[in-house]
C-alpha positions as CSV (number, residue, x, y, z in Angstrom):
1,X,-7.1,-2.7,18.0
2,X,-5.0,-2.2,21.2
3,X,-1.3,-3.0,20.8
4,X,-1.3,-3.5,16.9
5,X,0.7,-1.2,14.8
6,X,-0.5,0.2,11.8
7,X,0.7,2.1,8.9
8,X,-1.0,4.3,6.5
9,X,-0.1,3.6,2.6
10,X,-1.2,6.6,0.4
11,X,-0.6,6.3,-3.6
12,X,1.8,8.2,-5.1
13,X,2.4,6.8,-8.7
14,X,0.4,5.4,-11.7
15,X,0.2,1.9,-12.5
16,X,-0.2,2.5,-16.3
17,X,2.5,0.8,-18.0
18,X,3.1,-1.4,-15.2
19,X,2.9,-4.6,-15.2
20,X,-0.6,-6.5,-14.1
21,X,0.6,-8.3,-11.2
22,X,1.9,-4.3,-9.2
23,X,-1.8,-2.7,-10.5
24,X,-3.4,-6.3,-8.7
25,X,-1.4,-5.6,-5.8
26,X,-2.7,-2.1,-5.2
27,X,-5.9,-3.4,-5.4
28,X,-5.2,-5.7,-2.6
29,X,-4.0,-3.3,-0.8
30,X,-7.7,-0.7,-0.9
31,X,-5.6,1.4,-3.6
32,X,-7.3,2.4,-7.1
33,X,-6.8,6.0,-7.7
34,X,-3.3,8.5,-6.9
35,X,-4.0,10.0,-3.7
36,X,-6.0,7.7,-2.2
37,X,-4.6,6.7,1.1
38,X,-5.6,3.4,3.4
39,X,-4.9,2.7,7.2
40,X,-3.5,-0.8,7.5
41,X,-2.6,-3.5,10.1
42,X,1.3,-3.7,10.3
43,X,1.6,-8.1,8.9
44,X,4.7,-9.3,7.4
45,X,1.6,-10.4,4.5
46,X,1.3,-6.4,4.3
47,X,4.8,-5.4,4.4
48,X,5.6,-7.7,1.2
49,X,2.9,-6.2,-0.9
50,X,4.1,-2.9,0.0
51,X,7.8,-4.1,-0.7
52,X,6.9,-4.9,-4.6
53,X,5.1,-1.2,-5.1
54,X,7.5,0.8,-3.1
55,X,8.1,2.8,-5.9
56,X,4.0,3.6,-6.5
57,X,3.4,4.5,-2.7
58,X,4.3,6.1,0.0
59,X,4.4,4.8,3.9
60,X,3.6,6.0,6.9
61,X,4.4,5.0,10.4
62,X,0.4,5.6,12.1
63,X,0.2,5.4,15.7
């Protein structure tokens, strides 16, 4: 993976109570349980689904 960024996205908030479409978007994302963190490639396809659960995660620059 030379030369692409990535970006570490930990959960931070529950999705009970939410609605189904931000719980189906953590689970695209690797996330299921608070805590749980994931190392991802740095896409614009990433960055959206991150964009709608902002508020349940938290973001990382990785290196």
């Amino acid at each position: 993976m030379a030369g692409k960024k990535t970006i570490t996205v930990t959960q931070t908030g529950s999705p009970i109570g939410r609605p189904k479409d931000q719980r189906a978007t953590l689970v695209g994302l690797g996330l299921n349980k608070m805590h749980r963190s994931r190392t991802l490639e740095d896409t614009p396809a990433v960055r959206g689904m991150i964009a709608k659960v902002l508020h349940l995660v938290r973001v990382e620059e990785a290196d």
